[in-house]
C-alpha positions as CSV (number, residue, x, y, z in Angstrom):
1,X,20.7,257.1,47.2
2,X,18.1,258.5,49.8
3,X,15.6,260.7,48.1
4,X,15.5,264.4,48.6
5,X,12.9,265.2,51.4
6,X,11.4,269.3,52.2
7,X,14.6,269.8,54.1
8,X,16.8,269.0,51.7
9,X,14.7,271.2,49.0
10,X,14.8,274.1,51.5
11,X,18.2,274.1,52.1
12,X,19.1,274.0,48.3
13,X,16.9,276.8,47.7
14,X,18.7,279.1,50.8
15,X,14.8,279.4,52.7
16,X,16.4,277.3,55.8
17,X,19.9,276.8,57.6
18,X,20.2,273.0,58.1
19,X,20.4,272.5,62.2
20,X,23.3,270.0,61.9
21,X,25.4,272.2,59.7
22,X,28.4,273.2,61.5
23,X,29.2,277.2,62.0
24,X,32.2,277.9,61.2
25,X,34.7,277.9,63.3
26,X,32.4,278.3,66.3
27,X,32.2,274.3,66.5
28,X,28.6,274.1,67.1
29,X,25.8,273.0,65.0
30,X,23.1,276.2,63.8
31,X,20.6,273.6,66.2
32,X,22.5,274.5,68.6
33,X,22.3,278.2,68.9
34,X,18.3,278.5,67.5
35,X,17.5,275.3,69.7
36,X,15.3,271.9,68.9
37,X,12.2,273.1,66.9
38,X,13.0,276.8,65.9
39,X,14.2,277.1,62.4
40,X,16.5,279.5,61.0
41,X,15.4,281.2,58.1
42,X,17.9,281.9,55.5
43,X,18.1,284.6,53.0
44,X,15.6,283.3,50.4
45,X,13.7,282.4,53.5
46,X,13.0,286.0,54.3
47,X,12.1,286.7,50.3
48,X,9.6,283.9,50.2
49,X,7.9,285.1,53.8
50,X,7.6,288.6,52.9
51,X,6.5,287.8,49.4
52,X,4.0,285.3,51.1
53,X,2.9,287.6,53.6
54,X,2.0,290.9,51.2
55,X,0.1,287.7,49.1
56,X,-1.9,286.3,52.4
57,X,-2.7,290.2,53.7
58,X,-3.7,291.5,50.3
59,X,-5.6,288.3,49.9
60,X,-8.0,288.7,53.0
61,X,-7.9,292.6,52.6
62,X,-9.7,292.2,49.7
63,X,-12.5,289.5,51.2
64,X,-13.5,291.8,54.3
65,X,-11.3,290.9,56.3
66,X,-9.4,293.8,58.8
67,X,-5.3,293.2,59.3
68,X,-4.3,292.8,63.0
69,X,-0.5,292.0,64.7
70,X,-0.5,291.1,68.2
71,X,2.6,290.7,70.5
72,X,4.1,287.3,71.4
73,X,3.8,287.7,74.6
74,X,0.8,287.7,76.7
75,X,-0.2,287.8,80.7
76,X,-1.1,284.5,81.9
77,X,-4.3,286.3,82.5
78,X,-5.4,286.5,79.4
79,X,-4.8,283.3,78.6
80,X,-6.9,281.9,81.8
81,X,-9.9,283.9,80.7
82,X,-9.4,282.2,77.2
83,X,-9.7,278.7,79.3
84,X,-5.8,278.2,78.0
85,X,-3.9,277.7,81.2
86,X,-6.8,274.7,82.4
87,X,-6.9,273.1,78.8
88,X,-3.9,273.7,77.0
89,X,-1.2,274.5,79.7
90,X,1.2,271.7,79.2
91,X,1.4,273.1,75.6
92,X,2.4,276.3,76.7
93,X,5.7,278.2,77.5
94,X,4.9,280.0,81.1
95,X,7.1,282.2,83.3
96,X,7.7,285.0,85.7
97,X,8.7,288.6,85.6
98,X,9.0,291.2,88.3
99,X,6.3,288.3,89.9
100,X,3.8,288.2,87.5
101,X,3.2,285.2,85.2
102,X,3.2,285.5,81.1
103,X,3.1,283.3,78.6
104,X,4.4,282.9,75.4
105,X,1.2,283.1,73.1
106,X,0.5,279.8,71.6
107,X,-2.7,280.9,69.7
108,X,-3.9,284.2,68.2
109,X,-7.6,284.2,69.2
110,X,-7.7,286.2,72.6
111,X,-5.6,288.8,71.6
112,X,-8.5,289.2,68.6
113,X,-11.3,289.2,70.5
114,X,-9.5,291.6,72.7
115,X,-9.6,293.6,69.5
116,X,-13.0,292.8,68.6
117,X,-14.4,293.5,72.2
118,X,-12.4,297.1,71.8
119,X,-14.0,298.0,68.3
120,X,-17.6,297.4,69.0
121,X,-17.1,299.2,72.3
122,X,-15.4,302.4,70.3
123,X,-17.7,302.2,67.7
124,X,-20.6,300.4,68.8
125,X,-23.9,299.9,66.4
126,X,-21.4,300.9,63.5
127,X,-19.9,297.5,63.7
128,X,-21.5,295.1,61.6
129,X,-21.7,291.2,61.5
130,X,-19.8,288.9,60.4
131,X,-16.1,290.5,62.2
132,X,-13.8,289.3,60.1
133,X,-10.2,289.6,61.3
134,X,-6.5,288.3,60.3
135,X,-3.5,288.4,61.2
136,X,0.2,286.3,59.7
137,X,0.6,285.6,63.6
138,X,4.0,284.1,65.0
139,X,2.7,281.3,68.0
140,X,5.1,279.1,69.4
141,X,3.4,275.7,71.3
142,X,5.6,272.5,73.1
143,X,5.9,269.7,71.7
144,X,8.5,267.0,72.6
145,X,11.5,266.5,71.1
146,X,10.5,262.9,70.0
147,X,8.0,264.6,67.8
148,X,10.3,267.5,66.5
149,X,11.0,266.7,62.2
150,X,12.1,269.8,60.0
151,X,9.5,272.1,59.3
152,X,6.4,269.7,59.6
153,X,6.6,269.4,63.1
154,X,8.2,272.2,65.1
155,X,7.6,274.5,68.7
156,X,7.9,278.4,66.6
157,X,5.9,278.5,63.6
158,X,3.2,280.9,61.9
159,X,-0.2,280.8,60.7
160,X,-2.4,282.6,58.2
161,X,-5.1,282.9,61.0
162,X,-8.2,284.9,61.3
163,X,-11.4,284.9,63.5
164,X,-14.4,285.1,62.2
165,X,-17.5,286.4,65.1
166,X,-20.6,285.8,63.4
167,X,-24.3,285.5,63.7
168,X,-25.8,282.0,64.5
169,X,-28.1,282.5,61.6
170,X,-25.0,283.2,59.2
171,X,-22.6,280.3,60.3
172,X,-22.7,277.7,57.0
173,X,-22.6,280.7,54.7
174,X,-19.6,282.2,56.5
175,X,-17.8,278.6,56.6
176,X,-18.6,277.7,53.2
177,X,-17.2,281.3,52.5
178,X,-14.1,280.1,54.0
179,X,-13.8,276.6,51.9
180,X,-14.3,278.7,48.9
181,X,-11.5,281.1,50.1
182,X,-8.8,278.0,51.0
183,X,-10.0,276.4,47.1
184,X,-9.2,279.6,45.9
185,X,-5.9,279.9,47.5
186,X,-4.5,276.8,46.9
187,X,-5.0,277.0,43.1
188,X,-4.8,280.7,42.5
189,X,-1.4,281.5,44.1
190,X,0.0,277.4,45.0
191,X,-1.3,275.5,41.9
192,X,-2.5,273.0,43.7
193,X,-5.9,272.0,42.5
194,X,-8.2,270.4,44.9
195,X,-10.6,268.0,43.4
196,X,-12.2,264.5,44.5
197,X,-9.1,262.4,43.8
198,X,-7.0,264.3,45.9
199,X,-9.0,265.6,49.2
200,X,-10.8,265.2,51.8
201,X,-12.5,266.7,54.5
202,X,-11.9,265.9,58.0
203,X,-14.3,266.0,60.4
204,X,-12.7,266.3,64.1
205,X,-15.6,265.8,67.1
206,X,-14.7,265.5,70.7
207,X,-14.7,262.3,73.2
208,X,-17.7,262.7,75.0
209,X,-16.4,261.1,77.7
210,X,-14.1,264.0,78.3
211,X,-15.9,266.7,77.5
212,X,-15.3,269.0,80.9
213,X,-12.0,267.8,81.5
214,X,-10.2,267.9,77.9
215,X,-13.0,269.6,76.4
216,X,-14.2,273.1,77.1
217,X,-18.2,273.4,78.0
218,X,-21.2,270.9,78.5
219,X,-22.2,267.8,76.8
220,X,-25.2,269.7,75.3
221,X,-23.5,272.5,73.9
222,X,-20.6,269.9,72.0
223,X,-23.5,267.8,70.6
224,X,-25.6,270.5,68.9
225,X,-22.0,272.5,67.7
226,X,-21.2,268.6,66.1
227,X,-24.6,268.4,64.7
228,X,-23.9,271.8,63.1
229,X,-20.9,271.5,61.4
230,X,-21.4,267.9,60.3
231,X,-23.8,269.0,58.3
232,X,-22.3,271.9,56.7
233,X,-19.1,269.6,56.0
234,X,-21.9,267.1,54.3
235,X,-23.1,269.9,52.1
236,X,-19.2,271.0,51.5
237,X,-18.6,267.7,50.5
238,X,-21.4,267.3,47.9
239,X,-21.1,270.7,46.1
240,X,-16.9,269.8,46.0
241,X,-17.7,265.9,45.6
242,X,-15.4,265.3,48.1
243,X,-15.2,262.7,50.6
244,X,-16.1,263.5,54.8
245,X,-14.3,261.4,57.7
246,X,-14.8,261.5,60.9
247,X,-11.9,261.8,63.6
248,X,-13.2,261.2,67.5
249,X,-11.4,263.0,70.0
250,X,-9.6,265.4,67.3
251,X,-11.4,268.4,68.2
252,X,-9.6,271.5,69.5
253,X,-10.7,272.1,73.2
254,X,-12.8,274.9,72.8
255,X,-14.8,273.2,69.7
256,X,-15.2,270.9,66.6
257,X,-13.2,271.3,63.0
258,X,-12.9,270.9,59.8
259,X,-9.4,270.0,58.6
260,X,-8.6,270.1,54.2
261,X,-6.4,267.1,53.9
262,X,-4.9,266.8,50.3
263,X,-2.8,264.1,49.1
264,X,0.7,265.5,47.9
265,X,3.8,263.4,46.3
266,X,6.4,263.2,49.3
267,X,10.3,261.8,49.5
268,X,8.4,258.4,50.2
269,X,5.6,258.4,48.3
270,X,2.3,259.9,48.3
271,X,1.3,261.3,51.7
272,X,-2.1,262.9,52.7
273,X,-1.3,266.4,54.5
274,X,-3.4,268.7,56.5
275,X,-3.8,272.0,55.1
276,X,-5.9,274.0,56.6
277,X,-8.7,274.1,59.3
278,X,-12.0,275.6,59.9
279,X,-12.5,275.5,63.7
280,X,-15.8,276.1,65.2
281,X,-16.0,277.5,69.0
282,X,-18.8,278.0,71.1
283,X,-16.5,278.2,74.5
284,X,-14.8,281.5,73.3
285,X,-17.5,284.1,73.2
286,X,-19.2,282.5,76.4
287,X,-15.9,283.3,78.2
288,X,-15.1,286.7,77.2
289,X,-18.9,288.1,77.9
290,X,-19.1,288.2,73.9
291,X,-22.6,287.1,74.1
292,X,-23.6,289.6,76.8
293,X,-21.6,292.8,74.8
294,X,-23.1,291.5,71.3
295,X,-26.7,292.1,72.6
296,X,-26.2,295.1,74.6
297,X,-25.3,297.0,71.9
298,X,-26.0,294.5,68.4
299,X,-29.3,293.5,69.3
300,X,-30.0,289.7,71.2
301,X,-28.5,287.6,69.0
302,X,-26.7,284.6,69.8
303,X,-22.7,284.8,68.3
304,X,-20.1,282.1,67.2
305,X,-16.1,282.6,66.9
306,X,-15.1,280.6,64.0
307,X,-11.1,280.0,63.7
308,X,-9.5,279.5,60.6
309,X,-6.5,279.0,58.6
310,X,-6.2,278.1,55.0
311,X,-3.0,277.1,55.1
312,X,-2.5,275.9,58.8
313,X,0.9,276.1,59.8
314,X,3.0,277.9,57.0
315,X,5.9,276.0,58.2
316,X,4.7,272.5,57.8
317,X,2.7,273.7,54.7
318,X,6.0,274.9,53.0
319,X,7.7,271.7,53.9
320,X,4.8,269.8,52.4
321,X,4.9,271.6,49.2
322,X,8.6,271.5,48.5
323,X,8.1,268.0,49.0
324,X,5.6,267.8,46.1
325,X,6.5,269.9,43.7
326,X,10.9,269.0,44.6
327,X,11.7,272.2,45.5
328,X,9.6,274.3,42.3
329,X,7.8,277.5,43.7
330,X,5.8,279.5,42.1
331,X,7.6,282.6,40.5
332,X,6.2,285.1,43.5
333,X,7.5,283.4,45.9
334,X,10.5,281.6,44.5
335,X,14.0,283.0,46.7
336,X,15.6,283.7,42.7
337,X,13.5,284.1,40.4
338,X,15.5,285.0,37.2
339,X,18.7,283.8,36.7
340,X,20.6,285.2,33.5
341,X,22.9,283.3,31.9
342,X,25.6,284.9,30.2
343,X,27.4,283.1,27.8
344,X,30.9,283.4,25.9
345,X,32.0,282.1,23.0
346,X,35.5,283.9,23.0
347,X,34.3,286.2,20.2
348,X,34.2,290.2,19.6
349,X,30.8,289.5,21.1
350,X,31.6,288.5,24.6
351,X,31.8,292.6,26.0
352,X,28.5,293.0,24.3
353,X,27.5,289.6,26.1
354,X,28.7,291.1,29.3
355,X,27.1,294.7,28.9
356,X,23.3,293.6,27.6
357,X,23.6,290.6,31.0
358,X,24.4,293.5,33.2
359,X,21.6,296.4,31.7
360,X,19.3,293.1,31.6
361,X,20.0,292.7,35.6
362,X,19.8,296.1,36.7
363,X,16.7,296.9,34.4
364,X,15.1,293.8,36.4
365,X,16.3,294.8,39.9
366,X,14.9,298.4,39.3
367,X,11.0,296.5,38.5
368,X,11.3,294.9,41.6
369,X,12.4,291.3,40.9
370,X,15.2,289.1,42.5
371,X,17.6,288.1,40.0
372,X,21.4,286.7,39.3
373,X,23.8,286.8,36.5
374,X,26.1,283.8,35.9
375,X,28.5,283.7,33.4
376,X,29.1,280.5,31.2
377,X,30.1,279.1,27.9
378,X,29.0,277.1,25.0
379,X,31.1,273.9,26.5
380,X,30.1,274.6,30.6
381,X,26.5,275.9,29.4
382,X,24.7,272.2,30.1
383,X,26.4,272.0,33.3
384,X,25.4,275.6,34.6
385,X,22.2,274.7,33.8
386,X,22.0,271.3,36.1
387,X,23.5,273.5,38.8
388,X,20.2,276.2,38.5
389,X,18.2,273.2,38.4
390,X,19.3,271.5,41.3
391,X,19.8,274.1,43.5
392,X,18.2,277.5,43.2
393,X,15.7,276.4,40.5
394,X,14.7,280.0,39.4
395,X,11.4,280.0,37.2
396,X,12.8,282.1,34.6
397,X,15.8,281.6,33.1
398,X,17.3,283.9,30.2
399,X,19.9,283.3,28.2
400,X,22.5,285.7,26.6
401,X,25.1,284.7,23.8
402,X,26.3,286.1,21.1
403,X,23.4,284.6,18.7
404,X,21.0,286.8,21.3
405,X,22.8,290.0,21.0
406,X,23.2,290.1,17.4
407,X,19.4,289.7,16.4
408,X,18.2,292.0,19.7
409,X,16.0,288.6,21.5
410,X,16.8,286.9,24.8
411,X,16.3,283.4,24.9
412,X,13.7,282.4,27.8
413,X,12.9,279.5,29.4
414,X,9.7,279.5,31.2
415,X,9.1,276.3,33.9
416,X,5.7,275.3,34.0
417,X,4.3,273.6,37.0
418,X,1.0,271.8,35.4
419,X,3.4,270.0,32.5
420,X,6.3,269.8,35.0
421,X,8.3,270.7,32.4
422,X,10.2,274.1,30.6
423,X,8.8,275.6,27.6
424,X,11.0,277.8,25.5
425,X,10.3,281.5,24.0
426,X,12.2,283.9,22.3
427,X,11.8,287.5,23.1
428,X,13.1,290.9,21.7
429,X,14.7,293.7,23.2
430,X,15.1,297.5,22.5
431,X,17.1,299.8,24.1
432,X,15.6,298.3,27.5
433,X,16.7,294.5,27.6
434,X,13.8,293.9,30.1
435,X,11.0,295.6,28.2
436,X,10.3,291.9,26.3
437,X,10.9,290.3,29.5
438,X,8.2,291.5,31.1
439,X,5.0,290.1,29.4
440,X,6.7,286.8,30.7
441,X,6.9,288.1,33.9
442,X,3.3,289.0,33.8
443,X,1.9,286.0,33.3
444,X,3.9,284.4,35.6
445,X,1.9,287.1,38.1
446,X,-1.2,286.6,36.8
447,X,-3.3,284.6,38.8
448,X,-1.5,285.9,42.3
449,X,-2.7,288.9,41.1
450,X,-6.3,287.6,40.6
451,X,-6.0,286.0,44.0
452,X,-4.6,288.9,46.5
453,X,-4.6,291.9,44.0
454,X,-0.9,292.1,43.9
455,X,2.3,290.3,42.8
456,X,4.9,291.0,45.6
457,X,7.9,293.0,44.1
458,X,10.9,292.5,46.5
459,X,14.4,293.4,44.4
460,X,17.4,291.8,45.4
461,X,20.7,290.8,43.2
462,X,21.4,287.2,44.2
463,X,24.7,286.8,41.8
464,X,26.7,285.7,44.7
465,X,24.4,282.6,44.8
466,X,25.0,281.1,41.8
């Protein structure tokens, strides 16, 4: 029997509409209608991407960082000046309107330093060094169809990006700022922890053969940037005790990187993904007068844009970590997180079953949380149970019988992603069912909390689910 891969996981869990699942009586696959490369999200999708995005904004609010949204759309223009329509082009979706050329954006950076540019010219010497901006941005890119697999590979997708205009002098503090921020990230709110047996750092350097044709700028300016961030990825790498490689002709265009690849269990065996990137771009701030405005008003200094993204593509970071973990997510982000199971036992105590299940879901719904009540027995209880587990996989799940209700506890199982395993707990109730509850919740929240200052509340009864 083929193993479960990200798709499979995602589709169980309601984030994404298979493409080859037909619509009903319509006759056509959901591919068909979203198109090669685009996927749908489902209803749990939209819990876990606004529950993601209040994480990733509170996050960055928090470490300096100003929140931005900026259209999909663009004039060509803008994305000429950015050196995107010489380098990048075949990448790009491009067409007319009332004969002008747009784009479809298929990077976030010149709308920011279109912001940037605006904010030091409203507010001038008030501005201060390192800019820090970020922004859960939508890009969509080409890729062929060939290359198009679920959510790891795909033409719409979103990133955690932010641009960084800083000070020559301040560059390895800012991108060993960033390292920090992707370490705390990861573990904090993913539970992933990086260490030397499962990451490395990438280092991505041009061809210098083709620098001025695929590579933005002169030969000089590409061999001092490399010298520069190979050896802030050399002193990464020893404080972390991690391992650097170095990938020729991986840069972006406009600069070297830094990619975080960590190795993750997959459907066929341990893989080694990319998460996120730390790009660093000298071409950028040369092309939009940067330099020039930054002195005028800053003081001569000499400026650097550095892209980032801690997570990459949220997409193909998703798909990697439902492949990992087989389909767990954490408790802020999981589609259901509580499921209550209500159990009968053909007793007096079944209506006093029923009535605590229903108080205990409402009490729930009205602190925020997504939650589902599905009624069982003692003889269909085990198989109710494989059904959570394989399909929704909520965090939390409660159980209700008539043992609960007569000594005032709820029965709470509690998965834990270090062990891999469920831990059991018993809690009691008063006159509010949830009040017990909610310590477990808590701790669930506790280190998403420590990470972006906030666990995402977004209520919604998912009973028709399970």
């Amino acid at each position: 029997m083929r193993e479960k891969d990200h798709i499979d996981y995602a589709h169980e869990l309601d984030i994404v509409l298979k493409p080859d699942a037909a619509v009903p009586l319509i006759g056509k696959e959901y591919g068909h209608f979203s198109g090669p490369g685009i996927p749908l999200f489902s209803i749990g999708g939209g819990f876990l991407r606004q529950a993601l995005q209040q994480i990733l904004v509170g996050f960055h609010a928090r470490r300096g960082y100003y929140i931005a949204e900026t259209p999909i759309l663009a004039s060509s223009e803008l994305f000429r000046l950015s050196g995107h329509m010489d380098f990048y082009r075949e990448n790009m979706y491009v067409f007319n309107i009332e004969d002008r050329e747009f784009t479809v954006k298929p990077m976030n950076c010149p709308y920011h330093l279109l912001i940037f540019m605006s904010h030091l010219a409203r507010f001038r010497s008030r501005v201060k060094l390192p800019f820090k901006i970020f922004e859960v941005g939508r890009v969509h890119r080409y890729e062929p169809s060939g290359s198009l697999y679920g959510l790891l590979r795909v033409r719409g997708f979103t990133q955690d990006d932010a641009h960084i205009i800083t000070p020559e002098s301040e560059t390895a503090s800012v991108i060993a700022g960033v390292f920090e921020e992707m370490k705390s990230l990861l573990e904090l709110v993913f539970r992933l922890p990086m260490d030397e047996g499962n990451v490395r750092i990438r280092l991505s350097v041009s061809d210098r053969s083709q620098v001025g044709t695929h590579f933005m700028g002169t030969l000089e300016e590409w061999e001092a940037a490399e010298r520069a961030l190979e050896d802030i990825a050399k002193r990464i790498a020893e404080k972390y005790n991690v391992k650097v490689n170095v990938g020729v002709g991986e840069a972006a265009f406009y600069g070297p990187k830094i990619d975080l690849m960590m190795s993750l269990r997959g459907s066929s065996g341990v893989k080694e993904w990319q998460m996120g990137t730390i790009q660093f771009d000298f071409n950028l701030p040369r092309r939009f007068k940067v330099y020039d405005y930054v002195k005028e008003i800053l003081g001569d200094m000499k400026v650097f844009v550095i892209h980032r993204a801690l997570l990459g593509s949220l997409e193909r970071f998703l798909g990697g970590y439902l492949e990992h973990y087989k389909g767990r997510l954490p408790f802020s982000l999981a589609p259901l997180q509580i499921a209550v199971l209500s159990i009968r036992a053909g007793e007096e105590a079944d209506a006093e079953v029923e009535k605590v299940s229903a108080e205990l879901k409402w009490a729930l719904l009205q602190r925020g949380l997504r939650v589902a009540v599905k009624e069982s027995s003692r003889t269909g209880l085990s198989g109710d149970v494989r059904f959570l587990e394989s399909t929704l996989k909520p965090p939390v799940i409660v159980y209700v019988g008539p043992k609960e209700v007569k000594e005032s506890t709820l029965t709470v199982s509690v998965y834990d992603h270090a062990s891999g395993k469920r831990r059991n707990l018993s809690v009691r109730y008063g006159s509010d069912p949830a009040e017990g509850l909610m310590a477990v919740v808590e701790e669930q929240e506790r280190e998403v909390k420590e990470a972006s200052g906030i666990a995402p509340r977004i209520p919604a009864d998912l009973t028709h689910m399970v």
